[in-house]
Each structure stands twice: as structure tokens, then as C-alpha cells.
N, C-alpha and C positions, 0 to 999 in steps of 0.2 A: 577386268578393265584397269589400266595403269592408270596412279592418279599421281602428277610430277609436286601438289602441291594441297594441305590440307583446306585451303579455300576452294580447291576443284570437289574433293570429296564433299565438302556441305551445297557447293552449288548441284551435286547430283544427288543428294537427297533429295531437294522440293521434283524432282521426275519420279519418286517412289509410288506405287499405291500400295498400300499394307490394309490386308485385313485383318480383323482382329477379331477372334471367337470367342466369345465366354462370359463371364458373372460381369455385369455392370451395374451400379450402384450409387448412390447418391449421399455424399459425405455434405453433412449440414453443419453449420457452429453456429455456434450459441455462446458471443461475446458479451462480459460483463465483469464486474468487480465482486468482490468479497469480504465483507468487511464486518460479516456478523454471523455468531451463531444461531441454525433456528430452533424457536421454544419449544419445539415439536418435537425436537430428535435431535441428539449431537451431531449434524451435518451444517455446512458453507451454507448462509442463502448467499444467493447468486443472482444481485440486481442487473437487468440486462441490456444491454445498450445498444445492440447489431446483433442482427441475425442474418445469413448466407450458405447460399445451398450452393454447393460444386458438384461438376462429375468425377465420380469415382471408380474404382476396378476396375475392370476393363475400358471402361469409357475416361479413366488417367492416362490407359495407356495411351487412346485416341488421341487425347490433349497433348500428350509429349512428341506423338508420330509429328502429327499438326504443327506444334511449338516448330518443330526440326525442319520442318519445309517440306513434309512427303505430306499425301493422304492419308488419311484414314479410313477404313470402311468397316464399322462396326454393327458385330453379326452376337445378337444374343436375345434373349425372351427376358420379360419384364411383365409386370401387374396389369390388370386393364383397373386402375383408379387413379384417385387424384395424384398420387407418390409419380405412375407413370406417366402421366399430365404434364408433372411437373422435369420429369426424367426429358421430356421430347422437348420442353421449350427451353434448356438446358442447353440440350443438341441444337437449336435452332439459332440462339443467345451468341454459340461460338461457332456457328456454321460448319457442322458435321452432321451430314447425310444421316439420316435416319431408315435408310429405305431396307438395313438387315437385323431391323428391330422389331420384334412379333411381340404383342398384345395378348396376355392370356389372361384367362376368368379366375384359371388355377392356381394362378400365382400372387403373390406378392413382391412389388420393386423392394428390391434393398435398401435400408435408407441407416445410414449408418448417423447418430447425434451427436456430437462434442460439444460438452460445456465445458468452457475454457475462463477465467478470473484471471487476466493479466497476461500473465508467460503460460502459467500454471492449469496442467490439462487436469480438471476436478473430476469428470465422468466422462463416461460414454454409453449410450443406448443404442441397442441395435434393433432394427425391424424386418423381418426378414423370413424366408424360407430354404430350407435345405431339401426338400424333397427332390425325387427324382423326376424326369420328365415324364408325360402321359406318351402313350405310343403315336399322336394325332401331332402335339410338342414336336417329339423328334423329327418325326418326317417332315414338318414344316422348316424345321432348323436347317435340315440335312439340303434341301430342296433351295433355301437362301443361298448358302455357303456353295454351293455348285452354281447356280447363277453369278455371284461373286465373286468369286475362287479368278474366275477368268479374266485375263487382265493385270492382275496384280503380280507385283515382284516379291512378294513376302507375306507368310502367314502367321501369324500372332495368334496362340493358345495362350490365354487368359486365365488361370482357374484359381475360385477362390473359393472352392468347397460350396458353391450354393444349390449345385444342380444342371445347371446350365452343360457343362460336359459332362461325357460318360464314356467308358470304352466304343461303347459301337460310332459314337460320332467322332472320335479322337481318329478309331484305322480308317474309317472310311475317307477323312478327312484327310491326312496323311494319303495316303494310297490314291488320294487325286492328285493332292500336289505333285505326289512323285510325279506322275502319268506327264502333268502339266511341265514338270521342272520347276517346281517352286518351291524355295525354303520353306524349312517349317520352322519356329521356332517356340517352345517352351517355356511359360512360368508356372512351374506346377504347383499343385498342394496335396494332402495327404491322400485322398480318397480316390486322385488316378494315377496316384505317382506314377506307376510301374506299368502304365497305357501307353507309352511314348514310343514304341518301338517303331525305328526308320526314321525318327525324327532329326532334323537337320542340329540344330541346337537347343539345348535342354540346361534353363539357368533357376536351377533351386539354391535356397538360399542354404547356410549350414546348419540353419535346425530342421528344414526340411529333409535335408538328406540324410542328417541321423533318423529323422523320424520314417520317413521313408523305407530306409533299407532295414531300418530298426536295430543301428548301429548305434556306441558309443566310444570315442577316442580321441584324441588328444588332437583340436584342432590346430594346434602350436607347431604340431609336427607335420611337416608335409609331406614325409611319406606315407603317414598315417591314413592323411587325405587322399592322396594318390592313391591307396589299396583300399580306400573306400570308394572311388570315385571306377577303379579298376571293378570291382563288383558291381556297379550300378549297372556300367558297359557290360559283366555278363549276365545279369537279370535280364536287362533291356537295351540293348545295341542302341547308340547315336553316334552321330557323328565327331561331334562335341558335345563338351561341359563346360561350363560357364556357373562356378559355384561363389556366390556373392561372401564375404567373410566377415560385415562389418565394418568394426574399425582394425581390420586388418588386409582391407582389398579384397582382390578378387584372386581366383584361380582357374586360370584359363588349360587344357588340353582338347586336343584331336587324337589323342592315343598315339602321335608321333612325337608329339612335345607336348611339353606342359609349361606354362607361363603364371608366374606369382608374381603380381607389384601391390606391395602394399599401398593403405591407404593415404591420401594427401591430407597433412597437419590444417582442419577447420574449426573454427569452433562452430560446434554439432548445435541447431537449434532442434531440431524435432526429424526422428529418421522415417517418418511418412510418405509413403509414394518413392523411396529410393527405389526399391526392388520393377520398378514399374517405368523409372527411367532409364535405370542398367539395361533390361530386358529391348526395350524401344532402340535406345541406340544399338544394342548388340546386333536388331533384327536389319536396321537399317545399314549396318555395317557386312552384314549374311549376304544381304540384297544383292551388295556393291562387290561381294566375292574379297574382301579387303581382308588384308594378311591378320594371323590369329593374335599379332601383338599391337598390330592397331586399334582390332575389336576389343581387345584388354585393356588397352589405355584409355580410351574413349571412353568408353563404358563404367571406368575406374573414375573418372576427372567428372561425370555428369553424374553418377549416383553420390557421389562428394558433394558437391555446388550446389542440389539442392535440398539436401539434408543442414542446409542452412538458412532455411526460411521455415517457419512455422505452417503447422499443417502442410495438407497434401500438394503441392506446388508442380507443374508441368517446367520441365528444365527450360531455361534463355538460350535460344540458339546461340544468338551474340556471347555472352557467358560465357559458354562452351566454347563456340568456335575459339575467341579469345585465348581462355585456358591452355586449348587444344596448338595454338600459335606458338606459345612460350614454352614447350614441352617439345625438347629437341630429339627425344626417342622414337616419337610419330613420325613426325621429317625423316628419318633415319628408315624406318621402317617402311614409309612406303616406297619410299627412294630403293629398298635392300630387293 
């Protein structure tokens, strides 16, 4: 689809439906001051002044689809207790469909705690389970994502090592999109890295991919990266890569080109939820079939923007779009 004008591509996001598979999770803070040590233990007490529960992991990505003007249709398994209680009215608080979210006995929701004194992140507690799914699990999973599947322009793997994916629901899931014609796109972690085969776009960050391939090399160099990214494609064929780099950009290829723009000069408050915004615009940019140095830039200007607000944050469309205005290589690009 030709787009003459970067305001036509964000009016064809809010047409998207994206689903999104995998680990969701509940990021809580716990704000307050610090101003003394306790007689207990050399540790910060931490008088407390607000408390606030956000959606997290998978259900960040939700929020950024959302933020961007598409749908969201978030498909993954959660605790039947109060955490998952609190997960649903969460989804309801920001109006995203709940309807591919299964209730199990076996689990527990993720509920990730931040205590934060100011700027300053003090702790974090996690609550959570990493097991694998029960065989009763899957096929209710599997059985979602197939009624869901249909319809959408875009599929979203989510994975944050909790269980929630696994090989058998990754090909299967793949292997419908194909059938459908539907992107698939990737944010992996260690435990399926190398599950991803036939996937449309595959965007691990650079500690993942060292950890993944169980490489070590000079990320400064990018041919380095290149024959690192060259082996990933022969472990596991995609179409693309989309390898996040920090404060050094992104590195985009299709195994025809490869595309590096470094990062844009912010001051960095907290890099929370980048990887979850990059991934959202990129898949939203797969969607739209939009050229691979668009999806580079976008995706490079929105993982920036909100690595400057504290804690996890869903990108500002307006923001973006904005950014994305004054950025004459986009123009260029889709125009090319």
C-alpha cells in the first residue's frame, strides 16, 4: 500500500487489529521518599506516598498497539486470584478486550513491584511463575489464538520466559498465520529463541542475541553483527531482523540490505518498556508492508521518546507522529 504522506501511514494504523501472544504481567510502584536508614538492617526506609498498578509484558505491548490507533487482542493465561482480578480490571480501566485471556488454578499472574524514593529505583520484587504449560493450558491457548488469529493484520509473540509460549504453540501458530497471510512478528527471550522459524520479523535485543546464539563480539562493529545476525538466519530462517542496540539504535536487515541508524541524542530517564514499543511500531509497520527503512526509523524515534519518561510508559502517538514529521529520511523513504 503506497503511503504519499507520514500522516496517512498513522491514519492507517487506527484500521489494524494485532494480536498479541504471550507473558502478561502487572508492573506495580510503590512511590515514596527516603530519608532514613532502618535500625533493622543497613537498608532505605521507604515512606510511601502512592501506590499504582500498570499493565505490563505482553499487555505493554497491548497499550502501545492501543496508544498507536490499531487494536489490540491480547491472548495469554494468568492466575485464577486476586493479582488476576486485578490484571482484568486493569484491561477494563483502559478498554482492551479481555475475551483471549484464560484463568488457570496452576498459575500465578506475574506481578512485577518497584519501589522507587524520588528518581531513584531502590528495589524490585517479583511474583511469578516460570513453569511450563499443563497439556489442558495449551490446547485452551492454542484453541484462543485460532479463533482470534482471524481477522487480524498482525501477530505479536510476546515472550518473557514465564511459560506462556513454547515450541509447539510458537509453529503452530506461525504455520496458521502463514496459511492466513499474516505477519508474524517476534520479541523473544532466551528459552524459545531459536522457535521462530518462518517468522515474518524477529526483533531481539543485543544481549539476547548474544545470549541466544551464545555468541560474544564486538557490538561496535557491524560486520560483527552482520555474521552474527547472518548465523541466527542459518539456525532459524526469518525474513527479517530487527536487533534493538541501545544507545546505539537499531539494526535493521531482510538478508538484501541491512539498515543502522543510530540512536537520537535524549536525555534517558528509565529504558523500561522500550523494547515493547520498538517491537509494536515495527509490527504495525509489517502490517502496512512499509519499506525496511521506514520500519527502522519509526521504530528507532519511538523506542527513544519513551525511554524518557520514568517507568514503563506506552509511546504518545502525537509524540511520535510529531518526531516522525520533522525527520526528512521518512518522507524520503516512503516517497522512494
Amino acid at each position: 500500500m503506497p503511503f504519499s504522506s507520514i500522516q496517512e501511514v498513522f491514519n492507517a494504523f487506527e484500521s489494524l487489529k494485532v494480536l498479541v501472544i504471550g507473558d502478561v504481567m502487572i508492573d506495580s510502584y510503590i512511590y515514596g521518599n527516603a530519608g532514613r536508614i532502618s535500625p533493622e538492617a543497613p537498608v532505605p526506609v521507604v515512606n510511601v506516598n502512592k501506590k499504582e498498578n500498570r499493565l505490563g509484558g505482553a499487555a505493554n505491548v497491548a497499550l502501545n498497539i492501543q496508544s498507536l490507533g490499531a487494536t489490540p487482542i491480547l491472548c495469554s493465561i494468568i492466575g485464577d486470584e486476586l493479582d488476576g482480578e486485578t490484571f482484568f480490571e486493569l484491561l477494563k480501566a483502559r478498554n482492551i478486550s479481555s475475551q483471549g485471556i484464560i484463568k488457570s488454578r496452576e498459575r500465578i499472574t506475574t506481578v512485577k513491584t518497584r519501589v522507587l524514593a524520588g528518581s531513584q529505583h531502590m528495589l524490585r520484587v517479583d511474583s511469578e511463575t516460570d513453569k511450563a504449560l499443563t497439556a489442558l493450558e495449551q490446547r485452551a491457548l492454542m484453541d484462543h489464538i485460532r479463533n482470534l488469529a482471524t481477522g487480524c493484520d498482525v501477530i505479536i509473540f510476546e515472550d518473557y520466559d514465564k511459560g506462556v509460549l513454547n515450541p509447539a504453540i510458537i509453529s503452530q501458530t506461525i504455520n496458521l498465520a502463514n496459511e492466513l497471510g499474516i505477519p508474524t512478528v517476534v520479541d523473544p527471550k532466551k528459552r524459545n529463541f531459536l522457535a521462530y522459524s518462518g517468522a515474518s520479523l524477529f526483533k531481539p535485543n543485543l544481549r539476547e542475541l548474544k545470549e541466544g546464539l551464545k555468541l560474544e563480539f564486538d557490538h561496535h562493529d557491524l560486520d560483527q553483527l552482520s555474521s552474527a545476525v547472518n548465523q541466527l538466519n542459518a539456525h532459524m530462517p526469518v525474513e527479517k531482523a530487527l536487533i534493538t542496540l541501545s544507545d546505539r539504535g537499531v539494526y535493521l536487515t531482510d538478508h538484501v540490505q541491512s539498515i543502522h541508524y543510530p540512536a537520537h541524542i535524549r536525555r534517558i530517564a528509565d529504558v523500561s518498556g522500550a523494547g515493547d514499543t520498538v517491537v509494536s511500531i515495527a509490527a504495525l509497520c509489517e502490517a502496512l508492508h512499509l519499506s525496511l527503512e521506514v520500519q527502522a526509523e519509526l521504530s528507532n524515534l519511538g523506542g527513544g521518546l519513551v525511554c524518557q519518561h520514568l517507568g514503563v510508559m506506552p509511546i504518545e502517538k502525537e509524540s511520535l507522529l510529531q518526531e516522525a514529521l520533522k525527520n526528512e529520511m521518512i518522507l524520503k523513504h516512503l516517497k522512494d
